[in-house]
C-alpha positions in Angstrom: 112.1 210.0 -35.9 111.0 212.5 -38.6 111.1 215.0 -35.8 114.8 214.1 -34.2 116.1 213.8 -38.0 114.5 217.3 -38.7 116.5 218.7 -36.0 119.6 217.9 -36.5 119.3 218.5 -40.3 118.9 222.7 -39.3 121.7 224.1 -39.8 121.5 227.2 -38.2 121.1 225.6 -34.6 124.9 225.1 -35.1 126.6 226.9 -33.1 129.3 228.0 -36.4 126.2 229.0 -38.7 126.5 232.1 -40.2 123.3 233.9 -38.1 125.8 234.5 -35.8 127.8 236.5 -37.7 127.5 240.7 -37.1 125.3 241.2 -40.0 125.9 244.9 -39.4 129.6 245.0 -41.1 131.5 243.6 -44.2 133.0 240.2 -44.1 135.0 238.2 -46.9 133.6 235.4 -46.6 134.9 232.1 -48.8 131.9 230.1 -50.4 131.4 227.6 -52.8 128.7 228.1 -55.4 126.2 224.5 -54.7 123.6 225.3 -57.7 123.8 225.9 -61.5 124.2 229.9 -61.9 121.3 231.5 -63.7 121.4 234.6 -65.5 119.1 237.2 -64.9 119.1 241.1 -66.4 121.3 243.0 -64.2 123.1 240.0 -61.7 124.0 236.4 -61.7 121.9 234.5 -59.2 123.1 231.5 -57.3 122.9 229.6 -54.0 126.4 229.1 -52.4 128.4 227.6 -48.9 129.5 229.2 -46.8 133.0 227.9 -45.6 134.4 230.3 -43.1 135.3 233.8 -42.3 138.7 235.8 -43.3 139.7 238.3 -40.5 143.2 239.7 -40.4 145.2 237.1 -39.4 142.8 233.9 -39.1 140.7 232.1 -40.7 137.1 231.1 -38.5 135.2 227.7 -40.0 131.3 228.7 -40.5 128.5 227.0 -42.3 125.7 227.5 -44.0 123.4 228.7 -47.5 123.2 231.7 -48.9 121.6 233.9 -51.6 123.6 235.8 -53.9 123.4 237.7 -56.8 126.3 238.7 -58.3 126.8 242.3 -60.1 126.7 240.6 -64.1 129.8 241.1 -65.7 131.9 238.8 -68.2 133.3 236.8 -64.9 130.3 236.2 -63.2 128.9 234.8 -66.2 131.2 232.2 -66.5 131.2 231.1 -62.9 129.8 227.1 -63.1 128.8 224.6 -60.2 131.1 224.2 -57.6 133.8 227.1 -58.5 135.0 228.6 -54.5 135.0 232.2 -54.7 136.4 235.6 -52.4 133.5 238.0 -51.5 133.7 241.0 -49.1 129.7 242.0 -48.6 127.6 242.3 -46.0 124.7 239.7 -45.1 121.2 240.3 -44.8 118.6 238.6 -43.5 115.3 238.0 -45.2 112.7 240.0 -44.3 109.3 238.8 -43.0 106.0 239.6 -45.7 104.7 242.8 -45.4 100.8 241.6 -45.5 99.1 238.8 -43.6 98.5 236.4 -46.8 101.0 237.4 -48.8 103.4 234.3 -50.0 106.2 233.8 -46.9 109.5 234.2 -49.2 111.4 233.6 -45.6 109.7 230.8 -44.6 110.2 228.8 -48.3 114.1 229.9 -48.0 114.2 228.3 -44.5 113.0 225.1 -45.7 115.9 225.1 -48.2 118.2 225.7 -45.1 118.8 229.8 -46.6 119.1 232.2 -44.3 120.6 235.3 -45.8 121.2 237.0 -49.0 123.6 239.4 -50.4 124.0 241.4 -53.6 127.6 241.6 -54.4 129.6 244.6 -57.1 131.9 242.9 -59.2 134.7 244.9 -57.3 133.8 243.2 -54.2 134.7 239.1 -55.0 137.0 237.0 -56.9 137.5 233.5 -58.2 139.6 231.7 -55.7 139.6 228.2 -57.2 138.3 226.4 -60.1 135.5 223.3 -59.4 136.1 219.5 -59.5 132.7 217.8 -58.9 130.6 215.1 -60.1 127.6 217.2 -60.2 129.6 219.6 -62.0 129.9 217.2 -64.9 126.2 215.7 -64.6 125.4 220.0 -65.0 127.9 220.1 -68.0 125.2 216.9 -69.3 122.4 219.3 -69.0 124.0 222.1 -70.8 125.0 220.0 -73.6 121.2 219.0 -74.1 120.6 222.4 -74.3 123.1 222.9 -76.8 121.9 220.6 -78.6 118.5 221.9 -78.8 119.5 224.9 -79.4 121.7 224.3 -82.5 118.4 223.8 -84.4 115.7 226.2 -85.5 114.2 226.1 -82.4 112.7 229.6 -81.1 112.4 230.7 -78.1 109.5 229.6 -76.9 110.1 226.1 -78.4 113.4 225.6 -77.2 112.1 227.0 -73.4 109.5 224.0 -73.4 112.1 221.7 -74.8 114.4 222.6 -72.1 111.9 221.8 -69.5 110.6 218.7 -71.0 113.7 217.0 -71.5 116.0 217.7 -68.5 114.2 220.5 -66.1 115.6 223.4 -66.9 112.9 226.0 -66.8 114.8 229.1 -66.5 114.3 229.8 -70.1 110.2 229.9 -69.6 108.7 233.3 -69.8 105.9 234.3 -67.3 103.0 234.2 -70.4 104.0 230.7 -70.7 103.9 229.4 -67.1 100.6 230.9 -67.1 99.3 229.8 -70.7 100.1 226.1 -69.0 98.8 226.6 -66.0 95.5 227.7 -67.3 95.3 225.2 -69.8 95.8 222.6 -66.7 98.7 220.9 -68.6 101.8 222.3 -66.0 102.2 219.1 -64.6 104.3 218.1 -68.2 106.7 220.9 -67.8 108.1 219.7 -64.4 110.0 216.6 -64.9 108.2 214.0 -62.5 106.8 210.3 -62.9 105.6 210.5 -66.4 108.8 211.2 -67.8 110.5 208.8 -65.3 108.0 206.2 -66.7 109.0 206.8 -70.7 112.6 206.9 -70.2 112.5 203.5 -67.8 110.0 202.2 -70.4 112.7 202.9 -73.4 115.4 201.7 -71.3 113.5 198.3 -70.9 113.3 198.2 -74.6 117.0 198.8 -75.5 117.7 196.1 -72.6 115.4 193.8 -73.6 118.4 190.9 -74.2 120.0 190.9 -71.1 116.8 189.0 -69.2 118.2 185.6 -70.9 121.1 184.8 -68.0 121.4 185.5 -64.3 124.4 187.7 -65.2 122.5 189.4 -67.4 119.8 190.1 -65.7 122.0 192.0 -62.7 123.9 193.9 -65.5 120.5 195.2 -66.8 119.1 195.7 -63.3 122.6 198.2 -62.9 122.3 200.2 -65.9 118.8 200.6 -65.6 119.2 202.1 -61.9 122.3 203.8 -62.9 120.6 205.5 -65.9 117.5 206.7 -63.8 119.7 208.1 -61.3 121.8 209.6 -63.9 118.9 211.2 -65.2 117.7 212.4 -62.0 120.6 214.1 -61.0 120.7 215.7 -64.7 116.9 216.8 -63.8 118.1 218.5 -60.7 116.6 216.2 -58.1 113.4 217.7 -57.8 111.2 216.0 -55.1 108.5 214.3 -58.1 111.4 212.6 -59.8 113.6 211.5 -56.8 110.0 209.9 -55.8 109.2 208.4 -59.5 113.0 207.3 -59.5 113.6 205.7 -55.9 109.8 203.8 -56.7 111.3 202.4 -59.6 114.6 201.8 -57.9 112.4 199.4 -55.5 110.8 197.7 -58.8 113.8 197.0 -60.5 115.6 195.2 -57.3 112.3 193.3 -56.9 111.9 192.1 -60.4 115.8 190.9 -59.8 115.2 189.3 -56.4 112.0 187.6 -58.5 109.8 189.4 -55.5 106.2 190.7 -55.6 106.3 194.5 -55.7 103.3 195.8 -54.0 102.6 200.2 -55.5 101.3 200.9 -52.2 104.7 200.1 -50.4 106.7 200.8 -52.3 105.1 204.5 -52.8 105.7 204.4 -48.5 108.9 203.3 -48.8 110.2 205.9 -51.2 108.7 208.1 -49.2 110.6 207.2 -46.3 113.9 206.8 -47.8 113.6 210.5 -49.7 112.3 211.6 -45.9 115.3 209.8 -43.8 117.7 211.4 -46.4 116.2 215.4 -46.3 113.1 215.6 -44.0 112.5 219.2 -45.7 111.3 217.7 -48.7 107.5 217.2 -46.7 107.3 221.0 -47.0 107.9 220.9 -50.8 104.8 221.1 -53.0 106.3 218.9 -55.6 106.9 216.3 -53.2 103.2 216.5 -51.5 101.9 217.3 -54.9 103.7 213.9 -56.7 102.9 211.5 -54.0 99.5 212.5 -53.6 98.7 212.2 -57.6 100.2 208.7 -57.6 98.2 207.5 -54.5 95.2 209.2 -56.3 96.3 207.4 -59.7 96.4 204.0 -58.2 93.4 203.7 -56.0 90.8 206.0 -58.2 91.8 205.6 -61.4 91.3 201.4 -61.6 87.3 202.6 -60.3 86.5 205.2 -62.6 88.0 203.2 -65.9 85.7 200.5 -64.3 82.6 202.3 -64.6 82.8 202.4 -68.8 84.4 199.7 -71.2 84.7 201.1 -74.7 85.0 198.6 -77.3 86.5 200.3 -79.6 90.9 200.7 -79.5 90.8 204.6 -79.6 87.7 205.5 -77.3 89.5 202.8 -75.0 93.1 205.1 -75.0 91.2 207.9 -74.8 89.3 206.6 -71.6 92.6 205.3 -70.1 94.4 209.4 -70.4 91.1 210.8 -68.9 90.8 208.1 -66.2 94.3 209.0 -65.3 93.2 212.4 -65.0 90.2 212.5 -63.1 92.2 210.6 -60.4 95.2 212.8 -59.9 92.6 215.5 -60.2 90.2 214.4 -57.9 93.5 213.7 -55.5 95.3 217.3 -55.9 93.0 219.4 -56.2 92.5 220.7 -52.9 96.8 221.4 -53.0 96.3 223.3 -55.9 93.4 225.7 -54.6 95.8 226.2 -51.6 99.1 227.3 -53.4 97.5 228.3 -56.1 94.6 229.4 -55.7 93.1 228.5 -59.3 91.3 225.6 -61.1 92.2 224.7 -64.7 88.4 224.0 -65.7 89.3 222.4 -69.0 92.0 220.2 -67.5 90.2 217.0 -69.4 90.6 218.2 -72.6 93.8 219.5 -72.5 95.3 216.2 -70.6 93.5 214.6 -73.6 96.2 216.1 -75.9 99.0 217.4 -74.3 100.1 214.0 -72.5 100.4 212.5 -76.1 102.4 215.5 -77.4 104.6 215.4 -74.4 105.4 211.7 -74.9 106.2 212.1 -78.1 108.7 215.2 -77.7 110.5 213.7 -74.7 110.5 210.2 -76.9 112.2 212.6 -80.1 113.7 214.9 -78.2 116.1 211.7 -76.4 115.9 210.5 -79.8 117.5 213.7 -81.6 120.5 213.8 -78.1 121.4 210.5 -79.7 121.9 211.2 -83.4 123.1 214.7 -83.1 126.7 213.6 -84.6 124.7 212.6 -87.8 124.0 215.9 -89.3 121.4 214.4 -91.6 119.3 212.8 -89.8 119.3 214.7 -86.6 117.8 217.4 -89.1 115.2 215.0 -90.2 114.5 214.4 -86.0 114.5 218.2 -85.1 112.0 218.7 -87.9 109.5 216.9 -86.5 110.5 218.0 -82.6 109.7 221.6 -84.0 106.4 220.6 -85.5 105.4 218.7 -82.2 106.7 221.8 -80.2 104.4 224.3 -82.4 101.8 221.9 -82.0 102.1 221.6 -78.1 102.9 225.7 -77.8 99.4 226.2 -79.9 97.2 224.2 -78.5 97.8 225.2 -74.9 97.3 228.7 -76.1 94.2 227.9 -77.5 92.8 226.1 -74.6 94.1 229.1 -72.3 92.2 231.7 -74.7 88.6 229.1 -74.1 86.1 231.3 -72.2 86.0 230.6 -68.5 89.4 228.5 -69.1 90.7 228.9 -65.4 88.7 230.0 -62.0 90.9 232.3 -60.2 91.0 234.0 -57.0 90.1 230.7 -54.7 91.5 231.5 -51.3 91.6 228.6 -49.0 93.5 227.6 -45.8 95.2 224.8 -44.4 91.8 223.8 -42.2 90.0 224.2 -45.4 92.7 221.9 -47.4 92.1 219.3 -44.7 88.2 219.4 -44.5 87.9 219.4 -48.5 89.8 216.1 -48.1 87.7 214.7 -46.0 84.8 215.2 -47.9 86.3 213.7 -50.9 87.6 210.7 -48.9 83.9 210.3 -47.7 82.8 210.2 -51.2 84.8 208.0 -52.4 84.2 205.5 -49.7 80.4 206.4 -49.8 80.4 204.9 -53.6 83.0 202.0 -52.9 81.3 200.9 -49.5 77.8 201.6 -49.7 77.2 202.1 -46.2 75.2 204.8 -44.5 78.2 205.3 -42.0 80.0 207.1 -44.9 77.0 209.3 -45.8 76.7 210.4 -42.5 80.6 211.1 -42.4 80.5 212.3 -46.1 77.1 215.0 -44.9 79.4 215.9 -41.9 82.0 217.1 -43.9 80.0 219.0 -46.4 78.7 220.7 -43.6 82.2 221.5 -41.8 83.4 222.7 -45.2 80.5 225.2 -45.0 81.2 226.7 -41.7 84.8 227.4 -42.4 84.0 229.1 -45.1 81.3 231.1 -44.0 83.8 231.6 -40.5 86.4 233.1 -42.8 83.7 235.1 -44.6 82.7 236.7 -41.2 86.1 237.3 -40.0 86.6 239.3 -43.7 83.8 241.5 -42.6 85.0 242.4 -39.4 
């Protein structure tokens, strides 16, 4: 199914896609611009449609995405979602990598059904009709958070993470700051994805807390809490870790209504499934592999390691509970993240420790200070402490990526490797939950395997 579904979701087997189109000669092409526009230094860069071809006299229907960036100018800085525009340029394919290992740019674009790219002189297109789109209003949403944040003394680097934490924007985050996060292990907060799912469903709950006393009631709560996560979603851009986190509640809510056990484990498959059924490419995306994995890790390991310690005190309980939570997903994606990237946070326990509070709290005052921004007072009062929580986040991954020996680097694995590593940590796992010498034998084996791939690779380097 996943195989007949991914077939008929590439577009360019069509026979009207726009690879086959002479690449070798100017077209005007009409398109319509399908993603938010983001400003770079010298161009506009956007994904759009294209809708057909303008010859002389006719008018040929074509499909398919494209790259473009767009000479920047006063006009292409005000093109939004959804606007059609007039372009006479010439497409060009993207090339293959120039080394062996070097990341596949081509590849990635092709799972996201691009093909081409063109840059484009403000001489050579034109606006040929003004959008009318839902998503263009949901985008309109996000911008006005933005605003929002932005009308208070936020800097840069405050209002960046803000951006991110609150609705997914992360065009505003400078390269020093993806990498003070990654380091620091706490990256995870800045991509929108179950956690945040979690707080806003958890404050929705709270708000609709009166609506569980009739039948009625109860449905109207069951709508506005699926139409707010999906509103949010969409404001988030989709990614694959909320449309997971989203659907999985999706399939809580409707059982809680129905007055039906919800079991995590099918309904983690079933999301799955449904996200799958609906774009198949989304198995290639590491958010997607990355999310699902962490929650599947989350549910089974971390109930097992909070087992093995019971604190009896309230704090050294919480405490426990955040780095439970983090040894699992951990132990569960770590062999993704030496694949793509190549690096281990080694003081990811410490800063999870911290930075899972602070990001709780700024999504929690960040919604809070979207809701009273018409009360000048005390949205002031709200954006004070959002700075201070921001400074506070901003400093301590700093300090945690300035910690001697803060991230391994340079950890080049491959996709036999990925596999074999997770064998062995299955085998482990099932080694301390079963207690049966099958496992060690299974758990030795793969220890072993692990070893001769790497010392395979190591040979092959040589050579």
């Amino acid at each position: 199914l996943g195989y007949c579904l991914t077939t008929l979701q590439t577009e360019r087997l069509a026979s009207d896609h726009i690879e086959n189109i002479d690449g070798r000669f100017k077209s005007k092409f009409l398109v319509r611009v399908i993603s938010d526009p983001i400003e770079r230094e010298r161009s506009v860069k956007l994904e759009a449609r294209v809708l057909g071809l303008h010859n002389e006299n006719s008018f040929e229907l074509y499909n398919g995405k494209i790259l473009l960036y767009l000479e920047k100018d006063s006009n292409s800085n005000k093109l939004r979602f959804a606007d059609t525009l007039l372009l006479s340029t010439r497409l060009n394919q993207i090339k293959e990598p120039s080394n062996p290992d070097e990341f596949n740019y081509k590849r990635y674009l092709r799972f996201h059904q691009i093909t081409s790219q063109s840059y484009v002189k403000s001489a050579d297109w034109a606006v040929f009709g003004i959008g009318n789109d839902l998503f263009r209003d949901i985008i309109d949403i996000q911008r006005g958070v933005i605003d929002i944040l932005s009308s208070h003394d936020l800097n840069e680097k405050q209002l960046a993470i803000a951006s991110a934490l609150l609705v997914g924007y992360k065009h505003y985050l400078s390269a020093d700051q993806v990498n003070a996060f990654a380091s620091a292990g706490a990256m995870h907060v800045l991509a929108v994805s179950g956690l945040h799912v979690g707080i806003v469903f958890l404050l929705l709950n709270i708000l609709l807390k009166p609506f569980k006393k009739k039948k009625w009631t109860r449905v109207l709560k069951a709508f506005l809490l699926l139409l707010s996560l999906w509103l949010y979603a969409a404001i988030t851009g989709f990614s694959p870790s909320v449309s997971r986190a989203v659907t999985m509640f999706s399939f809580v809510i409707i059982s809680q209504l129905m007055n039906r056990q919800s079991n995590i484990y099918n309904a983690l498959a079933s999301s799955a499934l449904v996200l799958l059924v609906h774009n198949p490419f989304y198995i290639v995306e590491v958010g997607f592999q990355l999310s699902y994995i962490a929650v599947f890790g989350i549910v089974y390991l971390q109930p097992k390691i909070y087992e093995l310690w019971e604190p009896k005190y309230f704090i050294a309980n919480k405490i426990w509970e955040i780095t439970a939570v983090s040894l699992a997903a951990q132990i569960a994606t770590f062999p993704l993240g030496l694949l793509y990237f190549h690096q281990f946070p080694n003081y990811f326990l410490i800063s999870n420790l911290v930075v899972i509070p602070l990001a709780t709290l700024i999504l929690i005052v960040g919604i809070g200070l979207v809701i009273v921004s018409y009360f000048t007072v005390i949205a002031n009062v709200v954006a004070t402490i959002l700075y201070y929580l921001l400074y506070g986040l901003d400093w301590f991954v700093v300090l945690v990526e300035n910690l001697p020996f803060a991230l391994t680097e340079g950890i080049d694995i491959n996709i036999f490797e990925t596999y074999a590593i997770y064998m062995t940590v299955a085998t482990f796992i099932l080694t301390l939950s079963v207690k049966s010498y099958k496992w060690q034998k299974y758990f030795l084996f793969s220890i072993v395997f692990v070893m001769i791939l790497n010392m395979t690779e190591s040979l092959s380097l040589i050579h």
